[in-house]
Backbone as CSV, one residue per row, in Angstrom:
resi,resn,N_x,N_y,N_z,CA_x,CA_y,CA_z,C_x,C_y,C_z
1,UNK,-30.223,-0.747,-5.872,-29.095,0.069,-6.288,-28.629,-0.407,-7.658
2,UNK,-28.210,0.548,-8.160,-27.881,0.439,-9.556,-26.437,0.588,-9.835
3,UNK,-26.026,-0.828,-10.189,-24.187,-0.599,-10.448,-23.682,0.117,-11.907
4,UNK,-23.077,1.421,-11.800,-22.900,2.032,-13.291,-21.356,1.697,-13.239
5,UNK,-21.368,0.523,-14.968,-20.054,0.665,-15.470,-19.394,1.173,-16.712
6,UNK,-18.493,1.701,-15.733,-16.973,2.547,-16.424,-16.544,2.281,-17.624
7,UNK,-16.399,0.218,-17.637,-15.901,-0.185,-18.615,-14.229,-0.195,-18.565
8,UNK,-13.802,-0.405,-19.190,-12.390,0.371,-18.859,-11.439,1.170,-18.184
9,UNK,-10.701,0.985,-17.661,-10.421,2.293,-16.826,-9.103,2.730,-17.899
10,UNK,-8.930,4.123,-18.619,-7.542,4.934,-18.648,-6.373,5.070,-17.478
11,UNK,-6.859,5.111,-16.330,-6.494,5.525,-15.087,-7.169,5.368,-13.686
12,UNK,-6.253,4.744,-13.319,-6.826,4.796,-11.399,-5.730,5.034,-10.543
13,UNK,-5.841,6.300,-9.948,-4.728,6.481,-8.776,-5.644,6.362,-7.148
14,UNK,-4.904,6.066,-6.405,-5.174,6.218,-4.608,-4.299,7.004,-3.968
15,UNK,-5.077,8.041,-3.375,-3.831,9.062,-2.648,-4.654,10.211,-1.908
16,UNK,-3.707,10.569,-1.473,-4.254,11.536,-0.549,-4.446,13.296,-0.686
17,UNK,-4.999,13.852,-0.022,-5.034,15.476,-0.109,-4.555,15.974,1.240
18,UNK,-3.678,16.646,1.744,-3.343,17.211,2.714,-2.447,16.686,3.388
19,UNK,-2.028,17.467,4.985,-0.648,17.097,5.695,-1.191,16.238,6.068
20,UNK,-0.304,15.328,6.888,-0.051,14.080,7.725,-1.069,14.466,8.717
21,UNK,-2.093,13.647,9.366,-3.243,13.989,10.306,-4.164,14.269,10.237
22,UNK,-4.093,15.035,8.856,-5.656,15.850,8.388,-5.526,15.905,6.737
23,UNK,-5.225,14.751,6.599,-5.172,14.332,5.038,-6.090,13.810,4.475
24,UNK,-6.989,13.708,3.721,-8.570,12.921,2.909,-7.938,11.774,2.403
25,UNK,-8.327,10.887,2.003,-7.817,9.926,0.945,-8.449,9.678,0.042
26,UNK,-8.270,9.206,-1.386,-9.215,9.315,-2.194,-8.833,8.658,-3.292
27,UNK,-10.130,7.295,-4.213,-9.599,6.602,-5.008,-10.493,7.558,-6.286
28,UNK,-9.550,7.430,-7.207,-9.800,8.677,-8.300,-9.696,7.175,-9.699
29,UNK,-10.691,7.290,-10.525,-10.393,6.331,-11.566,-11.316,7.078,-12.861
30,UNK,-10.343,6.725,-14.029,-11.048,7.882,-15.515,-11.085,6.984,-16.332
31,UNK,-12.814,6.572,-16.794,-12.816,6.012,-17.843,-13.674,6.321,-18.672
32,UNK,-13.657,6.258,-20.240,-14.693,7.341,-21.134,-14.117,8.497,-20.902
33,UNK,-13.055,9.334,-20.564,-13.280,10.588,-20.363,-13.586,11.238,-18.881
34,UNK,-14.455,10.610,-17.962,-14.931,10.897,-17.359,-14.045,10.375,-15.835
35,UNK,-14.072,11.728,-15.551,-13.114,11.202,-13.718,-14.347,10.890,-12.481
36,UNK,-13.936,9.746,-11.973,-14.848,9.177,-10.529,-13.998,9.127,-9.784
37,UNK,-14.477,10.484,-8.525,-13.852,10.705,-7.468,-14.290,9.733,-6.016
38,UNK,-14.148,9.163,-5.423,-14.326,8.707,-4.337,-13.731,8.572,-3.132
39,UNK,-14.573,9.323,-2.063,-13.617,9.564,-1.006,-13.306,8.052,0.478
40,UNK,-12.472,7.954,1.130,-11.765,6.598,1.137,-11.325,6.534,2.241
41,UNK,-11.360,6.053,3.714,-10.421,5.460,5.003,-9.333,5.144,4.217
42,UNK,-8.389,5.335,4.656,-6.700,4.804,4.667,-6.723,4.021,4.851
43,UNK,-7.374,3.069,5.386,-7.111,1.751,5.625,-7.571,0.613,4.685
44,UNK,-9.194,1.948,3.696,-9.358,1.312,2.474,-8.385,1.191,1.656
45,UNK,-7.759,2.527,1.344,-7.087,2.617,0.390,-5.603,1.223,0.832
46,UNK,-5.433,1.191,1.667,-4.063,0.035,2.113,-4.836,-1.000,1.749
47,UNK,-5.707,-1.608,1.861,-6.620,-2.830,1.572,-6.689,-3.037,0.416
48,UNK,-6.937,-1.670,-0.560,-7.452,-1.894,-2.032,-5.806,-2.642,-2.323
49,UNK,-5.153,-1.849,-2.138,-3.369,-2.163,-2.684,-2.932,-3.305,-2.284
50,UNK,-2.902,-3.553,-1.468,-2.480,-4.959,-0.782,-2.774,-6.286,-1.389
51,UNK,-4.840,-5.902,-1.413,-5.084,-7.221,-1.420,-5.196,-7.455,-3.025
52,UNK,-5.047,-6.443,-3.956,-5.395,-7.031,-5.183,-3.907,-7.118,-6.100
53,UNK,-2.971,-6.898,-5.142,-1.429,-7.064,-5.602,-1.213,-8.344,-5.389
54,UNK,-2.028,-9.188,-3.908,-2.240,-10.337,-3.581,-2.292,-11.126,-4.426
55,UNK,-4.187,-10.653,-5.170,-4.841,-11.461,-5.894,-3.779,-11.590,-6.988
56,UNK,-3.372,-10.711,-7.884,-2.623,-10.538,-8.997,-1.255,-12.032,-8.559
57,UNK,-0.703,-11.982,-7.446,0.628,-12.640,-6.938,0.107,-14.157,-7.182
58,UNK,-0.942,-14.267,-6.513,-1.759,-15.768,-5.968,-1.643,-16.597,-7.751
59,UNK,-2.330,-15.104,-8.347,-3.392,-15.883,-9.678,-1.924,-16.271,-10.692
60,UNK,-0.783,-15.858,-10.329,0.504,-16.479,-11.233,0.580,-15.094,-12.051
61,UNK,-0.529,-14.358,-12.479,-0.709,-12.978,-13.513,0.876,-12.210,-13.196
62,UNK,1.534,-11.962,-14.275,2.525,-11.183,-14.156,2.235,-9.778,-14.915
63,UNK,3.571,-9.061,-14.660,3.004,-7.724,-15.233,4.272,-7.277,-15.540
64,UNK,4.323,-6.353,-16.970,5.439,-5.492,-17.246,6.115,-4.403,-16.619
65,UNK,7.072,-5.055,-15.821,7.398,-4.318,-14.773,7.950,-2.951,-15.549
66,UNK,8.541,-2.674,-16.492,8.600,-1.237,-17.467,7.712,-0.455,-17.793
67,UNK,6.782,-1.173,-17.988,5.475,-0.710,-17.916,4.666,0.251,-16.695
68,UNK,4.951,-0.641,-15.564,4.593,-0.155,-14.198,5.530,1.426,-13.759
69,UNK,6.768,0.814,-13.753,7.566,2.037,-13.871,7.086,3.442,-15.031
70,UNK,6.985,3.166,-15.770,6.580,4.212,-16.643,5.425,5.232,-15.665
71,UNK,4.367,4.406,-15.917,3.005,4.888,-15.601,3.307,5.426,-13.800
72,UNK,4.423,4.786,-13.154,4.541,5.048,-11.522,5.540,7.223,-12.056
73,UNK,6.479,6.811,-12.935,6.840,7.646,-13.402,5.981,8.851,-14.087
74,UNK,5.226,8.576,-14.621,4.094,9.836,-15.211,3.524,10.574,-14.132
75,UNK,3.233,10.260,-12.850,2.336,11.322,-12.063,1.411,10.013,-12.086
76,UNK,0.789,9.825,-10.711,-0.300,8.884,-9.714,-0.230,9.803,-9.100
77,UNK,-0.810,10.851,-9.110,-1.150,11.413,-8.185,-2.590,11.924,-7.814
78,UNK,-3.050,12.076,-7.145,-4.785,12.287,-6.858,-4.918,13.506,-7.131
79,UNK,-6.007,14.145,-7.855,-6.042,15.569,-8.253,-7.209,15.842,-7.582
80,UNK,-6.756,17.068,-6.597,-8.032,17.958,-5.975,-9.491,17.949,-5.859
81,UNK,-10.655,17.105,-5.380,-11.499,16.955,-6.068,-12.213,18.654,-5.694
82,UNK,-11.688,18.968,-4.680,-12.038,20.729,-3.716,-13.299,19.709,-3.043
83,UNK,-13.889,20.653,-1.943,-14.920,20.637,-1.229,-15.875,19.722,-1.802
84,UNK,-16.859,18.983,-1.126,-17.353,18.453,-1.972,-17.649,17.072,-3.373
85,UNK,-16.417,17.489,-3.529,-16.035,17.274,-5.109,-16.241,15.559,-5.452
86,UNK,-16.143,14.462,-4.456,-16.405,13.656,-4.408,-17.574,13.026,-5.043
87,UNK,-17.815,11.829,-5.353,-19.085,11.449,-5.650,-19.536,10.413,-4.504
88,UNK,-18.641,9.699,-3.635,-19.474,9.488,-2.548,-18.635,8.850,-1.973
89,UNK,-19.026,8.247,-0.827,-17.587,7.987,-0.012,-17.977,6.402,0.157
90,UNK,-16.402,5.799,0.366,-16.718,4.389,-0.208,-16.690,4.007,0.950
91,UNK,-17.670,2.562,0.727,-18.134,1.681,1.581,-17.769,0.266,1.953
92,UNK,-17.490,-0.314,0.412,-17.248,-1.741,0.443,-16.422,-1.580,-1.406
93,UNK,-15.802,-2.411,-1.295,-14.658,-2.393,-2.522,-14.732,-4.490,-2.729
94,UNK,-14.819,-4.730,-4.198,-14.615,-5.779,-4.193,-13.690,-6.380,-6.171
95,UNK,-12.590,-6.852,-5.510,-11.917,-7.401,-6.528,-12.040,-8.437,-7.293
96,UNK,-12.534,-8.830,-8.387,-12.419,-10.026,-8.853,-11.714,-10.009,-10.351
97,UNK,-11.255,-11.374,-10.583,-10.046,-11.380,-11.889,-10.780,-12.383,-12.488
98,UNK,-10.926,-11.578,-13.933,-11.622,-11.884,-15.346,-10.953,-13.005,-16.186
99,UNK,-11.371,-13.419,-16.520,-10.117,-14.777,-17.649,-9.813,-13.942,-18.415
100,UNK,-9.863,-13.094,-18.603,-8.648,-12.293,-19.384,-7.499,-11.690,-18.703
101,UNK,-7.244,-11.734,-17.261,-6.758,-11.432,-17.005,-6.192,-10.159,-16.489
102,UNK,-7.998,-9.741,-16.363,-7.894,-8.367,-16.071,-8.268,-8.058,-14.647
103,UNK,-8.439,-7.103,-14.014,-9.264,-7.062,-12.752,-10.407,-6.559,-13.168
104,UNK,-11.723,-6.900,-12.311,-12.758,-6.043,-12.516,-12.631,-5.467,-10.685
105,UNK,-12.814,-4.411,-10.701,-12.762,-3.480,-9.244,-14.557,-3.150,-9.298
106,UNK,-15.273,-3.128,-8.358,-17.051,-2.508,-7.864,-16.474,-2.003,-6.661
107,UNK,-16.616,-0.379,-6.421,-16.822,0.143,-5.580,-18.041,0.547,-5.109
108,UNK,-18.348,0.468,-3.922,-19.976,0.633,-3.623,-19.688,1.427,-2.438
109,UNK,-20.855,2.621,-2.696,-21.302,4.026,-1.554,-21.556,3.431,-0.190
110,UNK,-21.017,4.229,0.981,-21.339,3.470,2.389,-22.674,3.342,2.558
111,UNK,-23.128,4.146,1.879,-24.921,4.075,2.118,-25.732,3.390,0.955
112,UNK,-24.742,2.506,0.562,-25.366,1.124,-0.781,-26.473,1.772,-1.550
113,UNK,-26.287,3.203,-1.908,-27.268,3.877,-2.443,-26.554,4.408,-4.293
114,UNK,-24.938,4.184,-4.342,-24.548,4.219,-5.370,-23.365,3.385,-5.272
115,UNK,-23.016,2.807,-6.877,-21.726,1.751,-6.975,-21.601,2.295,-8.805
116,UNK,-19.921,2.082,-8.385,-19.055,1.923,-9.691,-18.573,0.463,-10.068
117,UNK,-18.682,0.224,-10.879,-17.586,-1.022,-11.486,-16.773,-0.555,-13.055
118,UNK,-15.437,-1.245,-12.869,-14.653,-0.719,-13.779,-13.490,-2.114,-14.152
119,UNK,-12.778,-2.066,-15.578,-11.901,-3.215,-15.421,-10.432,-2.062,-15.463
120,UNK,-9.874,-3.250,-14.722,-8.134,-2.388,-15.046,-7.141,-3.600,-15.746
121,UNK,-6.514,-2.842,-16.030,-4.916,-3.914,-16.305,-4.587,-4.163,-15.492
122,UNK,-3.612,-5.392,-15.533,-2.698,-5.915,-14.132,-1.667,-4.499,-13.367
123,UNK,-1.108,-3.695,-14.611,0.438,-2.877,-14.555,-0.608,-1.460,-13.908
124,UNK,-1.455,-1.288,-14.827,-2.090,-0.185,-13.857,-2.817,-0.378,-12.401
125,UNK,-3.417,-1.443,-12.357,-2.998,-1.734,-10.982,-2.003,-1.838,-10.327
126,UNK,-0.884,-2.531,-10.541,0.268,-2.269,-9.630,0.626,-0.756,-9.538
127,UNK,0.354,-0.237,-10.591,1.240,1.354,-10.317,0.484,2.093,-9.222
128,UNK,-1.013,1.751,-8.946,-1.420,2.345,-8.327,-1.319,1.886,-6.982
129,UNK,-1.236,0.658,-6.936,-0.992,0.183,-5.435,0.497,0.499,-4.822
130,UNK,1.759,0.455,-5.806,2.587,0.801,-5.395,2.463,1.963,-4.788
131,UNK,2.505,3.397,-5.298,1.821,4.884,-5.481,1.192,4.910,-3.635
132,UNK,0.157,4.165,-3.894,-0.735,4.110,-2.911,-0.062,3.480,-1.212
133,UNK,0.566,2.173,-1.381,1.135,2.324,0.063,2.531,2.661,0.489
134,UNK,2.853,4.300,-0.741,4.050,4.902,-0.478,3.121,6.201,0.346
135,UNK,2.055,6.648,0.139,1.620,7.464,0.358,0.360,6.797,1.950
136,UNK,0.107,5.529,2.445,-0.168,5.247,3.365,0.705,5.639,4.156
137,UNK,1.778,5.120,3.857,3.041,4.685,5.015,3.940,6.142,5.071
138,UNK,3.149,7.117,4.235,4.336,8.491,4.416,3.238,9.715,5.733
139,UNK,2.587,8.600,6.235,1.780,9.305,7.155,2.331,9.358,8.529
140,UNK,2.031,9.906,9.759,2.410,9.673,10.978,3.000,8.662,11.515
141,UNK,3.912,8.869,12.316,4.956,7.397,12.470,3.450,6.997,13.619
142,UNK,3.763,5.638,13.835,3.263,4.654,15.280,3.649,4.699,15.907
143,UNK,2.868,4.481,17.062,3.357,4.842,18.662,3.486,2.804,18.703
144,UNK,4.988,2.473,19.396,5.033,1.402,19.662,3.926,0.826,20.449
145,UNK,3.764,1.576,21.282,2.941,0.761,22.602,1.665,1.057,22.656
146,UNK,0.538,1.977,22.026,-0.669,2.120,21.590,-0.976,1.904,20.225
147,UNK,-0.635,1.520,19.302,-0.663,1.421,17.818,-1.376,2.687,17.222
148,UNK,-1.939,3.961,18.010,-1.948,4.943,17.326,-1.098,5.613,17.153
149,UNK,-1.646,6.569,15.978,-0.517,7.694,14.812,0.030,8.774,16.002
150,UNK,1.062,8.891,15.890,1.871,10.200,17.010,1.868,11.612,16.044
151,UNK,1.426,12.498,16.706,1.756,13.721,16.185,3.348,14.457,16.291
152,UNK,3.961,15.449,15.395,5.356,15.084,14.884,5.943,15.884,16.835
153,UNK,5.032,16.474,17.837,5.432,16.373,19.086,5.183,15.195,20.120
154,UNK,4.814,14.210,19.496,4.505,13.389,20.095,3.091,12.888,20.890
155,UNK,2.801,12.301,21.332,1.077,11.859,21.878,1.416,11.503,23.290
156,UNK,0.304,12.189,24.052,-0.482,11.220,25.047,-0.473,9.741,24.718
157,UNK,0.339,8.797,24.856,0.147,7.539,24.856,-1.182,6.406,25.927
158,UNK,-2.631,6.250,25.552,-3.109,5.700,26.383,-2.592,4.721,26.967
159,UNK,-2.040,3.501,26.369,-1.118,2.690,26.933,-0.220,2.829,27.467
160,UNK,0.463,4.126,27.886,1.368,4.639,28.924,0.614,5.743,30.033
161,UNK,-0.847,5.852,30.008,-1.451,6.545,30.933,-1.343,7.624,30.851
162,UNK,-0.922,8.380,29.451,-0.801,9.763,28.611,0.629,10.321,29.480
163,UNK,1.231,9.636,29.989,2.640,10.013,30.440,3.440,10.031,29.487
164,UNK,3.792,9.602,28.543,4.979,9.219,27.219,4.355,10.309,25.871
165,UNK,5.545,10.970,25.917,5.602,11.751,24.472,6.733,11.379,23.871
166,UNK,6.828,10.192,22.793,7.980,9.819,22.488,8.702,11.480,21.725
């Protein structure tokens, strides 16, 4: 497999397409000009945000928080890729931080048959992770007692023997 890089990124947002339940998720990043759509588990996309807000916290790296605001302020939002539109759906995501202080992000296809790598800034990363687990967490509430997503009438709870519709 052949890793093609971006170089730079202009932009990387994480977000979603559709209602609560039947929503896609999708990490979208533009560099050269050129937009790379990739389609994404929610749980990737919470992972990507989390853990490289982590890395950023751990490594001492600070970031212009005016900065962040700005760019959180412009629109993060994921644009339509329609049907299709994707270039492949991700598999494995891996973060590492450059002595410059940058991130380098490699996203790689579930079927290790295609990979991106790209660098970001610290602030455009945060904007996107912020962005990103406002739009995890604006999904279906949790069922206390099965840890699955409730629909807005409530669920069959397996852990209540599908008796409980909160």
């Amino acid at each position: 497999m052949e890793i093609e890089d971006l170089g730079p990124a202009e932009r990387i947002v994480a977000g979603a397409i559709g209602e609560p339940g039947s929503r896609r998720f999708y990490l979208q990043v533009t560099a050269g000009g050129e937009r790379v759509t990739m389609l994404a588990e929610k749980s990737q996309i919470a992972a990507l945000a989390t853990q490289g807000v982590a890395i950023l916290d751990e490594s001492g790296i600070s970031s212009d928080e005016g900065a962040v605001d700005r760019l959180v302020a412009a629109g993060m939002f994921v644009e339509d890729p329609g049907y299709d539109g994707e270039r492949f759906r991700v598999g494995e995501i891996a973060i590492a931080l450059a002595q410059s202080e940058l991130l380098t992000v490699t996203v790689e296809s579930i079927d290790e048959d295609d990979a991106v790598t790209f660098i970001i800034a610290p602030e455009q990363f945060r904007a996107m992770a912020r962005v990103a687990i406002e739009v995890v967490e604006s999904g279906r509430p949790t069922c206390p007692w099965c840890r699955l997503p409730m629909d807005p009438d409530g669920h069959a709870c397996p852990a209540r023997n599908g008796n409980h519709r909160p």
